[in-house]
N, C-alpha and C positions, 0 to 999 in steps of 0.2 A: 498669505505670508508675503511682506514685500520681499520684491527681488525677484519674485517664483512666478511671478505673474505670467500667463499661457505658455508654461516650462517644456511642455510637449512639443512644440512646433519648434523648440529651440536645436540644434546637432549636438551630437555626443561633447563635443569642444565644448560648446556653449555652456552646456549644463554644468560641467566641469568650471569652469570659469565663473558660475554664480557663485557654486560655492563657497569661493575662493575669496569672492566680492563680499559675499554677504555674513563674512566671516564664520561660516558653519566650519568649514576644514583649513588645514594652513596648507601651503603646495608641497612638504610634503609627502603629507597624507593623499593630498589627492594626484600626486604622481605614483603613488600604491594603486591608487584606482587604477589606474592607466594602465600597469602590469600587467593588473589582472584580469582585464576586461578581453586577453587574447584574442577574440573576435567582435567589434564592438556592430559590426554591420548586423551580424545572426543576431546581438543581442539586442538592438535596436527593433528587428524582422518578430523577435518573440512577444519580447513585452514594451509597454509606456515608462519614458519618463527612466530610460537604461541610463548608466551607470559605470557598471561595471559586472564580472563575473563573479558570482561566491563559490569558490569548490568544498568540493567534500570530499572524503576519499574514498575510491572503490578498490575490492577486492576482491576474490573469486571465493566462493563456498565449492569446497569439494565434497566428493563422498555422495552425493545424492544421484540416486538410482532409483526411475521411475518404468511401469511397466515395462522394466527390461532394458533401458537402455539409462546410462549415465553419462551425466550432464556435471557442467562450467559452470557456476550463475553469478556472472558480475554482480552485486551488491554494493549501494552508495549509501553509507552511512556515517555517521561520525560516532557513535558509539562502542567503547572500548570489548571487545568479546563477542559483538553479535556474529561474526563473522566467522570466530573460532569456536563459537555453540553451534551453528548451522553445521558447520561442517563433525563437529563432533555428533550430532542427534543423527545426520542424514550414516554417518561411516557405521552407527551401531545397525542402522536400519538395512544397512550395504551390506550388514555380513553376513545376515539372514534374509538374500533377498529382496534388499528395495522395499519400495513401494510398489501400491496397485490407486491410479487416479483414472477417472469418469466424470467427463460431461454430462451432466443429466439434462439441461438443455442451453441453447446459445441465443435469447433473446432479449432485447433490451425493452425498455419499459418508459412509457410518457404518457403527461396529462393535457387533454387540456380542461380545466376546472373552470364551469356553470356559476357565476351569481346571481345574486337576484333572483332566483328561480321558483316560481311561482307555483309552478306545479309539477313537481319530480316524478312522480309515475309519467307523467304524458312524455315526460322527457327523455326518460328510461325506453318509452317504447317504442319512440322516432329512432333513438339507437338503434334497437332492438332490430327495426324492420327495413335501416336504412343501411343496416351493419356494408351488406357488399358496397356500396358506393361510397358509402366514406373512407372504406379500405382502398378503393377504386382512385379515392380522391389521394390519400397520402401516395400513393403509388406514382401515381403522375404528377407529384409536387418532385418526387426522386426518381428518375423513369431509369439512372445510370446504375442504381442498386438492384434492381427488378429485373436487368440485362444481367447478372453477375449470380441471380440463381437469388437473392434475399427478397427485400421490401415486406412491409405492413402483412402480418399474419392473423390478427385476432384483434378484438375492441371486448373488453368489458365495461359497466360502467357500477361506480357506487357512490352513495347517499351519504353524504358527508355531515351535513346538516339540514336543516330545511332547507335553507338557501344556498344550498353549495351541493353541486354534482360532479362528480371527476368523472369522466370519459378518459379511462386509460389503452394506451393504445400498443401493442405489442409488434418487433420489428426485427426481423433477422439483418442484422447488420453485415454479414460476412465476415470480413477480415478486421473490420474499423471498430474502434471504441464507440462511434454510432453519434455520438454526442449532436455535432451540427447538423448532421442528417435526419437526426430523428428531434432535434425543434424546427427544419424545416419544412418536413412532414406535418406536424402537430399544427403547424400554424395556416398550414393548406385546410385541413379539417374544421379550422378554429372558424377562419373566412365562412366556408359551406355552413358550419351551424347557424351564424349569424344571418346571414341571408337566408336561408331556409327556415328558421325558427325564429328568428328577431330576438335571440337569445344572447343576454350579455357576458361575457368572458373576461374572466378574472383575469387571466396566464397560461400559456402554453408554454411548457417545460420537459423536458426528460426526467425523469428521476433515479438519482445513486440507488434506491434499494432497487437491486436487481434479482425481485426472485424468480427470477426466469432464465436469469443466467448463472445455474449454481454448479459448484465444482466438487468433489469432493476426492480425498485423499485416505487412505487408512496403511494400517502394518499387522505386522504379527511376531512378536518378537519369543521365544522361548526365554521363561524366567530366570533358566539356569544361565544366560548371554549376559545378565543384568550385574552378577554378582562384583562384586566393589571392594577392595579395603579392609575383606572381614567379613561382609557384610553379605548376606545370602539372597541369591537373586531372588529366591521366595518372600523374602522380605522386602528389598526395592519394589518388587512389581505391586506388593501390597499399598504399601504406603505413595506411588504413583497412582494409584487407582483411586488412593484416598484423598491426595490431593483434585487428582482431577473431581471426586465428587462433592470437594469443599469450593469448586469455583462455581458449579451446578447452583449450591445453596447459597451461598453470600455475594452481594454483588461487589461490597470492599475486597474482595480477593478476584471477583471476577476478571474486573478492570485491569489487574495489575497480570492476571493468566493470558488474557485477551491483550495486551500491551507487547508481551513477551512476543506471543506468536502474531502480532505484526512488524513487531521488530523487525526479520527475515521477510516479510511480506512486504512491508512497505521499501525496502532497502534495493529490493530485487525489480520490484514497481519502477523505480526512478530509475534506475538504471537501463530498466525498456525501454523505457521513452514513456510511459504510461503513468495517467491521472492518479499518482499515489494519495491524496486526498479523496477522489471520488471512491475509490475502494476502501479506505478506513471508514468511510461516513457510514456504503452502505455494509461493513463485518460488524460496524458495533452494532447501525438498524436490528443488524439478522439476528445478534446476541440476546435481544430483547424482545425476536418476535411471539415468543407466548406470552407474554406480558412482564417479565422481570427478566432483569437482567444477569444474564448465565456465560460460563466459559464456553468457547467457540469449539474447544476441541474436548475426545473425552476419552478416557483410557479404563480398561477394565480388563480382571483378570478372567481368563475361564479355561480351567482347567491349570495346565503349567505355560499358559502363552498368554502375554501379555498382549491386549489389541488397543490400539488409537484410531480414531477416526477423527475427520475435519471437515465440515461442510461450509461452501463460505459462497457469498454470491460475488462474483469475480469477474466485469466484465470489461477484458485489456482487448488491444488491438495490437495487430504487426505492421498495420499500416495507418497512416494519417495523421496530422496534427505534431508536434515535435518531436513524431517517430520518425518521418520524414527527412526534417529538413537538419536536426543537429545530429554532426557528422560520428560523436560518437559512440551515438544509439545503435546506429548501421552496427559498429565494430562488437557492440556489446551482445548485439542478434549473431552477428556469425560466431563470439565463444559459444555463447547459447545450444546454437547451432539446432532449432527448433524450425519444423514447417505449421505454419497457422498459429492462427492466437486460440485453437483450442488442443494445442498441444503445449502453448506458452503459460496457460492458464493451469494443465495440469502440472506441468513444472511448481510454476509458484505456491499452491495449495501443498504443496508436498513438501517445500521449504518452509511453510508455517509452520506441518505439524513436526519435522524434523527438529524447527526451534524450538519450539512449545516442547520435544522430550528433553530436550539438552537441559532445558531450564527447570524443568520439572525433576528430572534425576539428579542434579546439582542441590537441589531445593532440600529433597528430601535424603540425602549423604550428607555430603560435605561442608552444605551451605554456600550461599551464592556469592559472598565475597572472593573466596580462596578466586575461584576464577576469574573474577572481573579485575582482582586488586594486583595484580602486574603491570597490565595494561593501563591501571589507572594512578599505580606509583611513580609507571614510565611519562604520562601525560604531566604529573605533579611537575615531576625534574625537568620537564622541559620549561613547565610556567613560571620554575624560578632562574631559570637562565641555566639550564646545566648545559654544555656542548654533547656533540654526537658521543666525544670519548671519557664523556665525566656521567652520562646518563645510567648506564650498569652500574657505576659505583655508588651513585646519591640511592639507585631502587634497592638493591643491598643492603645496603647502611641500615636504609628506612625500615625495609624487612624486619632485619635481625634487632631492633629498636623496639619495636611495633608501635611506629609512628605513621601517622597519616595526614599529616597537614603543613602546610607552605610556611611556617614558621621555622619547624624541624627539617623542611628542607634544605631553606635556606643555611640557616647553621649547616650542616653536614657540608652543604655546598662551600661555604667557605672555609670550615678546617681541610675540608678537601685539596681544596688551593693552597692554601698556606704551606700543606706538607708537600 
């Protein structure tokens, strides 16, 4: 694109002043940038070709109580309710209890994938018999994880096609998300095959599905704690059980069960500091691993207690990468107030499935607007220009109307005025 030519090498000014030039923004729109960009050095230090900052807004989920002890969870979302569902599913789960969450194990997972390969048994068995050395090898590609009690634990390898061998390689990361560790690793191994086997290589990668690093979360609630409205807790817990076994069978409703309860996963993710995209990729992988895609979480009755459980592969860190360096991840760890990323991890699994009830018990009473539509009659009036002290009155009006769209707001808004 003229004007953009080697954009990257240009300073934060600069970049700002193409804009300007090449008539994409007028100045001032792009003295809005400038506002917002409150640190432009950190944002330069992160990513390419910076800008400016986008925010989002965080807010704490309360109510969540895991093995015994309760937790803050800052949460960055722009979504109207997720934050007052989290804290509503985690408070019903508070009064009987909490939660109970386990590590089942803490290890990360990489390829490096064989083309060309001519003859996969032989290939398989150079693994097979070369396993300690190549584990030897990643090891001392990272000698400073190996000091710290982790490093390279296990090598499988599978047949992907005829020409295609994945040598997967398993890695206690400690405290780190593992990511640049564990492709710097894979690429140490990748070298040794090549030279030892004269064997051509595709890529050496990490991969999101982490089932080696799986978490999981459950409750127990008594049916008679459920009752609503009228409505008899032997019935909620029924019809919760029913829904969760409708997301089991259809994948059109799974997606949208599985949406919910990343909603509070992914919200709590960012606010870590932690790769909220590498964990979605690899819950939906997991959703799908018998072969069709299923809800992640599941509820059933037995007896008069209603149980949830959530298994999720979930592998965050407390340390490294923009957990580090943007200042307020630090502050978002001390509400937290969590030691290790395998107690951060049971946190989080435990806000999924906190959200995933909220959503689900909504779903199946009330229906799920009544509680989203405050929040998102208050967002209405503000898109049509309401002030701080005309916004109760335009969500009001609209209520008592039952109106829902920026037409009717605006009218409201200006007989508003007028009187």
């Amino acid at each position: 694109m003229d004007g953009f030519e080697k954009y990257y090498r240009k300073n934060w000014e600069q970049r700002l002043e193409v804009l300007i030039k090449q008539a994409k923004l007028n100045k001032q729109q792009v003295e809005l940038l400038k506002i917002n960009a409150q640190d432009p050095n950190l944002g330069e230090t992160m990513i390419e070709n910076f800008i400016t900052q986008y925010s989002l807004p965080e807010g704490l989920a309360l109510n969540l109580v895991v093995n015994d002890k309760e937790y803050l969870v800052p949460m960055v979302t722009e979504e109207p309710s997720v934050i007052a569902a989290a804290s509503h599913g985690a408070g019903i789960v508070k009064r009987v209890g909490g939660f109970r969450a386990k590590i089942h194990e803490r290890l990360m997972l990489g390829q490096v994938v064989c083309e060309n390969v001519s003859d996969a048994v032989a290939l398989q068995t150079y693994f097979k018999e070369n396993e300690s050395s190549l584990l030897d090898c990643a090891n001392q590609a990272h000698p400073s994880i190996v000091k710290r009690g982790g490093g390279a634990r296990w090598l499988r390898s599978r047949v992907l096609a005829a020409d295609l061998v994945s040598l997967d390689l398993a890695v206690d990361v400690q405290e780190a998300m593992g990511a640049n560790m564990l492709n710097t690793m894979l690429e140490a191994v990748a070298q040794k095959i090549i030279s030892e086997c004269n064997q051509d290589i595709l890529m050496s990668i990490l991969s999101n599905y982490a089932t080696e690093c799986l978490v999981s979360a459950t409750c127990q609630i008594p049916v008679n704690a459920l009752a609503k409205n009228g409505i008899s807790g032997e019935k909620i817990a029924a019809k919760l059980a029913q829904a969760s076994r409708l997301a089991q069978l259809d994948p059109y409703r799974a997606a949208t069960h599985n949406k919910g309860i990343m909603n509070g996963i992914d919200a709590a993710v960012l606010a870590s500091g932690n790769d909220w995209r590498a964990i979605e990729a690899g819950a939906h992988a997991y959703a799908a691993k018998d072969g069709q895609y299923r809800g992640l979480s599941q509820w059933y009755v037995e007896g008069e207690v209603l149980k949830g459980e959530l298994t999720l592969p979930l592998p965050l860190g407390s340390v490294g990468g923009s957990i580090s360096i943007v200042p307020l991840v630090k502050v978002n760890h001390d509400l937290l107030n969590f030691k290790g990323a395998k107690e951060l991890e049971t946190v989080i699994v435990s806000l999924g499935l906190a959200q995933n009830l909220a959503a689900l018990y909504a779903l199946v009473t009330e229906g799920i607007q009544k509680g989203h539509m405050s929040l998102q009659l208050k967002s209405l009036a503000v898109s049509v220009g309401a002030k701080d002290t005309e916004i109760a009155q335009v969500v009001q009006l609209l209520k008592q109307q039952g109106l829902r769209d920026s037409k009717s707001a605006k009218e409201i808004l200006k007989q508003l005025r007028k009187e």
